[in-house]
N, C-alpha and C positions, 0 to 999 in steps of 0.2 A: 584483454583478458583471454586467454587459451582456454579452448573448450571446457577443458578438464575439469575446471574451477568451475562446478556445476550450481544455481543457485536456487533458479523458482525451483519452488514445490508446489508445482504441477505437475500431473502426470501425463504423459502419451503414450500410449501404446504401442508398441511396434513388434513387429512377426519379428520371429529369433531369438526373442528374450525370455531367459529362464520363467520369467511370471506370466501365467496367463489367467486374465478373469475368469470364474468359471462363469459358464452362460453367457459368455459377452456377445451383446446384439450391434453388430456392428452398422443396420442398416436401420433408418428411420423413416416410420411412415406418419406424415401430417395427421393428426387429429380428425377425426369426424367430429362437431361440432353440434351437441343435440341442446337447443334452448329451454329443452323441457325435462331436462333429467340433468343431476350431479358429473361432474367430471370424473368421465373411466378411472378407476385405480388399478394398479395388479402388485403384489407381491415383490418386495426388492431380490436382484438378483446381480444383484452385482459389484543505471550514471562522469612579461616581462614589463607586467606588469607580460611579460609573455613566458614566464615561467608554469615547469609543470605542475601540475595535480595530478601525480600518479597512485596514491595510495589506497586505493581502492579496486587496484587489478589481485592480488591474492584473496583479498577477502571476500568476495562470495557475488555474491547472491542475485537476486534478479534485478534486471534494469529495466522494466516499462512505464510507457508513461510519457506525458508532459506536462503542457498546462493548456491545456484546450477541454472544456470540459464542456460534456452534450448530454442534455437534457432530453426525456419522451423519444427513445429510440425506437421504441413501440408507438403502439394507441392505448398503451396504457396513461388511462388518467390521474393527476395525482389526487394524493388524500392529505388534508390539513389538519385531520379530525384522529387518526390513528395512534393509540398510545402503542409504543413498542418497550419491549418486555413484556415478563409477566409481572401482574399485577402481586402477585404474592411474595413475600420476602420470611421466608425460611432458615431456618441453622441447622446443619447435621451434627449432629451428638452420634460419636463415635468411640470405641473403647481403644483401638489401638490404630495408631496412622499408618502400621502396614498393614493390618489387613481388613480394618468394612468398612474406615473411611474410602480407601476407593471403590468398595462395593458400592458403598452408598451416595458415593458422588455420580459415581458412572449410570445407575437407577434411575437418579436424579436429572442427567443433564442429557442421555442418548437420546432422548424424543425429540431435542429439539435443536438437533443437528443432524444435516442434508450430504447428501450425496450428490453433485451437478453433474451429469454428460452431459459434453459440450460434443454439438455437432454442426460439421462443416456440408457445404457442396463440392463435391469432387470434380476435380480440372485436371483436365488433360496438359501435357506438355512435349516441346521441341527437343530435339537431342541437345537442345545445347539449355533446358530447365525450365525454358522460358513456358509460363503458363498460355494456352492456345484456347482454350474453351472448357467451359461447365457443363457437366451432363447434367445438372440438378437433382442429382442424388445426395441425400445425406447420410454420410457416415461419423461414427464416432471419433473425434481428434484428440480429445483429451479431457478430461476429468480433474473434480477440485471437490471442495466441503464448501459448506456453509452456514449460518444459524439462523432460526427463527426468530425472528422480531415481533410476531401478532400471530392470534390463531386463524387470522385469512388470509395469512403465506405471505407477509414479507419475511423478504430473509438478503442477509446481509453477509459478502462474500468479498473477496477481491478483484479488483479491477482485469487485472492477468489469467484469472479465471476465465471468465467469461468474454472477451474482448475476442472481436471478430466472426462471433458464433451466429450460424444462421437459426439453429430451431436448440429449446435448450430440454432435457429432462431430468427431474427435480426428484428424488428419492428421500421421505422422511416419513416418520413412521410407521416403516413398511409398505407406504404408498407411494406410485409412483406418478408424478404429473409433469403435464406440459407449463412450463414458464418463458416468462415474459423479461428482458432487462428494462427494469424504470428507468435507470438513468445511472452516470456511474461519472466519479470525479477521478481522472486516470492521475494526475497529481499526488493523488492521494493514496493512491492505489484500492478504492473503496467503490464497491456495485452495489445494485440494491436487485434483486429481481422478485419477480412475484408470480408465487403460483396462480393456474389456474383453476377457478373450483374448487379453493380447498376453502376447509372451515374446520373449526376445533381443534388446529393444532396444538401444542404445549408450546408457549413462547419461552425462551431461556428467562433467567431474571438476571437482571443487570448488575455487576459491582460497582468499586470504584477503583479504576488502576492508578487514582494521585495518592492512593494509602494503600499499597504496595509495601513489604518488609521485604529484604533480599532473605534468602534464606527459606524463605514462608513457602510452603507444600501449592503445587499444583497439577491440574491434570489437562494435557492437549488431547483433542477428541477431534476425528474427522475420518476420512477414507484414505489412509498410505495406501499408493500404488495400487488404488481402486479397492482396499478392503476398507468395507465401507462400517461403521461404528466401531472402528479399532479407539482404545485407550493406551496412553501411555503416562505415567506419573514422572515427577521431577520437583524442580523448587525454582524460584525466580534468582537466576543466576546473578543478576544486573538488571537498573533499570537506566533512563533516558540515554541509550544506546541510539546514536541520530546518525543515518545514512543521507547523503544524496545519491542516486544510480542513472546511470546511463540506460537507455536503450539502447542503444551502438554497440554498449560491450558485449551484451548474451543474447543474441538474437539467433534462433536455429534450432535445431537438435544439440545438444551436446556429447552427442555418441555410446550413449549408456542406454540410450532407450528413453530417456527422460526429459521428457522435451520443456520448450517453454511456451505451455496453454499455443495459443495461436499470436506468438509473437508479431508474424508479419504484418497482421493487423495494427496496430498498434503504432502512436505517432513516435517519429524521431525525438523527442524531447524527453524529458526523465524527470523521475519521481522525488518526493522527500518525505524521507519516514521519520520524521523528528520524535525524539523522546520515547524509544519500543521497549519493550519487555525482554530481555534476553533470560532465557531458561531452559534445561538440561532436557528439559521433556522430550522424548521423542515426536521431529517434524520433519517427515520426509515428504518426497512427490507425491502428491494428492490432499495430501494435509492442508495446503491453501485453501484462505478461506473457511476453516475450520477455529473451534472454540478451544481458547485458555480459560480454563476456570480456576478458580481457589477452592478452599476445604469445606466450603460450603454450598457449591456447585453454583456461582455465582461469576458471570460471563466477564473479566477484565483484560482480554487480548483476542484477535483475529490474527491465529496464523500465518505469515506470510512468508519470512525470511529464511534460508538457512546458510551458514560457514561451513562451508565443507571442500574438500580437494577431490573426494570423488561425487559428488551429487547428491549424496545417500547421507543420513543420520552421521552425525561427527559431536554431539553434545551442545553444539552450538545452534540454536534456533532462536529468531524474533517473532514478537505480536505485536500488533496494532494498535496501542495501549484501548479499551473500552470507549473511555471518554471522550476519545477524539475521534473515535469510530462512528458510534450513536454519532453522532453532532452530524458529522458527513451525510450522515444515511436517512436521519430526519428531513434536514434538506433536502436531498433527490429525492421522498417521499412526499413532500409538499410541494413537489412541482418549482424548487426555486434553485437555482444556479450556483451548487456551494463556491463558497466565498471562504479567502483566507489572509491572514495579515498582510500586510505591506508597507513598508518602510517609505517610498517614494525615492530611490537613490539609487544610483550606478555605483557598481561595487569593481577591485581588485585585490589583489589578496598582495600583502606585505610582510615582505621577509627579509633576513639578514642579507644577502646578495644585493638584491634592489635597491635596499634601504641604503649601503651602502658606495652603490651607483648612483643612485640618485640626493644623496646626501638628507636623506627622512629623519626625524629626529627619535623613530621607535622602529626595533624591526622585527616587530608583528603588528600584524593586525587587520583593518578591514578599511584601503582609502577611499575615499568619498570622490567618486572619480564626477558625476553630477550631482544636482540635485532639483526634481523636479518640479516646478512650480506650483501651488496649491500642495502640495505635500504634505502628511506631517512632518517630516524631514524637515520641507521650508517653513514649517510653522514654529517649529523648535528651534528653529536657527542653525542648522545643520549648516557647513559651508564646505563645497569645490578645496578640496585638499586636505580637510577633515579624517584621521587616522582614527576609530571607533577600535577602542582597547578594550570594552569592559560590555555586557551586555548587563544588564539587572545584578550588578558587581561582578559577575562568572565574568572569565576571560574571553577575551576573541580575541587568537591566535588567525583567522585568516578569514576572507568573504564568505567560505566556507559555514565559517561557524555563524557569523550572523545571519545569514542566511536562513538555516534553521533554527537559530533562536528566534527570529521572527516569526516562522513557520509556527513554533509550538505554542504562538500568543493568538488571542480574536482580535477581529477588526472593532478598533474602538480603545483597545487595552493601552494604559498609560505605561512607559518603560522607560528607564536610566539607563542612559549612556554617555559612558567617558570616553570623551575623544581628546587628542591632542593634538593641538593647530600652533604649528610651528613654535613645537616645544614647551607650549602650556596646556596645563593640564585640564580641562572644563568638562562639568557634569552635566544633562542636558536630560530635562522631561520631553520624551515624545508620545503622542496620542498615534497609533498605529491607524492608517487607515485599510480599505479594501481591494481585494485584484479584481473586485467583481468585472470591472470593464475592461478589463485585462487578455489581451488576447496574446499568449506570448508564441513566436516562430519556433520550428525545431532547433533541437540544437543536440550537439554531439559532446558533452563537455562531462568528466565524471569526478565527485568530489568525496571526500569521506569529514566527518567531524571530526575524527582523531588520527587525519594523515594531511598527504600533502595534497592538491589539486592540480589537474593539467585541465587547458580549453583554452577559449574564448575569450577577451573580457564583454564581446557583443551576448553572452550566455546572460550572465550576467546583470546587463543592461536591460534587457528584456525582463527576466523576475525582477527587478525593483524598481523598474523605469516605466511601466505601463506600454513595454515593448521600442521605447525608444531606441537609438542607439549612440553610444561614445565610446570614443576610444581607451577612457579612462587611463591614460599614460601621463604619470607622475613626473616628467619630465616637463 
């Protein structure tokens, strides 16, 4: 992917660009610490059997992430006991959708959405980039949104956000605090960070994005380009819109100004947004991390994605669907190691060229290149040369797609799959188990659900093999 194709919506600041914060404090001084008084505030101001998988170079958007996920990056402790949301469940009664429904959504929903600068230590470098040493100064790298989860500051933001940040501060309500990252599952692209000090904030209240209508009115709320409680309206364009993303492909600046949060941070492996909200809403840089709401100012998406050829707003934006969000973020709130489906199997993707070269009796699909012992896979009878045509009757066109069709299930969930084993047809209950012990390697491989795939089949191997490795060659 060529720079161009600009995706996180993050923002970085950079001298020479038309936009400047006003007031922007680009340096940061640590906290004084007083045990006997409230935490200072001040006033806001600011992805052949080695065939390709290329279809995902035009289309956008960010690639961080893998499957390594780390828990208590802080001393923050966790909490088992924290309801998140607000406890109140409200309807806006509006007389016209263009004009005090969004009055009255935007009333509704700005308290309880955050502004993050993120800041880094500044490093020296060689003429030839090579970083040489840290003065331990922090300055401002880049900035994102985020929403309120409880009134004593959890809030739930993207993983691209925040990744790599040495000291964080946290702007909501008008106040501004020093936070902490709990914990963040980069897979998912999902953080959790927690203010310092705070108490009585407005928590968002929660929807439900699995009763989603296309069509149906909503509003993205966050900080574009560091203006921080901007609104923009739109409608849910599409939903279960599933990405895989590389890290490999957008790592950098992308030459507009608009960088990617603190990529370099960030492992070699890549992310899967299974099942997102696509909608017209305006989500540009900074908007990560920031709230979808519906007409009732009720939270069913986390900002994260955008399509576009130059960086900036193109009508094409994704969120986080709610439901899968919350789920993430309750976990790294109670201190436990989120966890996400798993199949137990080496996968390759199958297509008409392969199929045949190698004389396969379908040519698509997802071959079964192993299968792992103790598996669900082995418990259902999955078998070594097995072709998985059909996920819960939806099609699977490639590894790709099953992939995150496993992705958008919990560990535990029973699914139908029709595979075909040398030309017969067989339907097959499986019990999905867990990645918890799952420690998968980086990898450079990038996929889309609705194109083709280039990589590895070792990528692969690692998501559904507990890190194993095969060659999975159908031959």
């Amino acid at each position: 992917m060529t720079d161009q194709f600009n995706n996180q919506n993050g923002y970085t600041p950079q001298s020479g660009q038309p936009y400047q914060q006003p007031n922007f404090q680009h340096s940061y001084q640590q906290p004084v610490v007083n045990p006997q008084q409230p935490h200072p505030a001040k006033p806001s101001t600011g992805r052949t059997f080695g065939t390709a998988f290329a279809g995902a170079a035009l289309a956008c958007v960010i690639a961080f992430g893998g499957f390594t996920v780390y828990q208590n990056v802080t001393e923050t402790p966790s909490d088992s006991n924290v309801t998140l949301g607000a406890s109140t469940n409200t309807e806006i009664q509006a007389q016209s959708t263009d004009d005090t429904l969004p009055e009255a959504v935007a009333q509704k929903c700005l308290p309880s959405v955050a502004a993050i600068d993120v800041y880094t230590q500044q490093t020296s470098t060689d003429m030839l980039g090579r970083s040489t040493s840290s003065s331990g100064t922090l300055t401002e790298s880049s900035l994102g949104s985020g929403v309120v989860l409880s009134e004593d500051g959890y809030i739930v933001t993207n993983n691209h956000v925040v990744a790599g940040a040495d000291a964080l501060k946290v702007t909501v309500g008008g106040e501004e605090y020093d936070a902490d990252v709990v914990g963040t599952d980069e897979s998912s692209d999902i953080a959790v960070v927690k203010l310092q000090g705070a108490s009585g904030l407005t928590p968002i209240e929660i929807g439900d994005s699995d009763n989603l209508t296309i069509g149906e009115w909503v509003m993205s709320i966050g900080s574009p380009f560091g203006l921080e409680q901007s609104v923009a309206t739109g409608i849910v364009s599409a939903t279960s819109r599933s990405q895989i993303m590389s890290n490999a492909e957008s790592s950098g600046s992308d030459g507009y100004g608009y960088g990617y949060g603190n990529s370099s941070s960030q492992s070699s492996g890549y992310t899967i947004y299974p099942n997102m909200i696509q909608t017209d809403a305006a989500i540009n840089p900074g908007n990560s991390g920031g709230a979808l709401v519906d007409s009732n100012g009720k939270l069913i998406g986390i900002n994260t994605l955008i399509t576009s050829y130059s960086g900036n707003y193109s009508g094409v934006g994704f969120a986080i669907p709610v439901n899968y969000a919350v789920n993430i973020a309750q976990q790294i709130i109670e201190g436990k190691t989120p966890t996400h489906a798993q199949l137990g199997v080496s996968l390759s993707t199958v297509n008409s060229q392969n199929a045949k070269r190698y004389g396969l009796k379908v040519d698509s699909g997802a071959y079964i290149a192993a299968v792992s012992a103790g598996s669900g896979a082995a418990d259902a009878g999955l078998e070594e040369g097995d072709i998985v045509t059909k996920f819960d009757g939806n099609a699977v066109d490639s590894a790709s797609d099953l992939m995150l069709d496993v992705r958008s299930k919990n560990p535990g969930d029973t699914v139908t799959l029709e595979v075909n084993r040398n030309g017969e047809t067989k339907q097959l209950q499986v019990t999905l188990g867990s990645d918890e012990s799952s420690q998968a390697a980086p990898t450079t491989q990038n996929s889309s659900k609705n194109g083709s795939s280039s990589g590895s089949n070792e990528l692969l191997n690692r998501l559904f093999n507990n890190g194993s490795s095969s060659q999975g060659n159908a031959a």
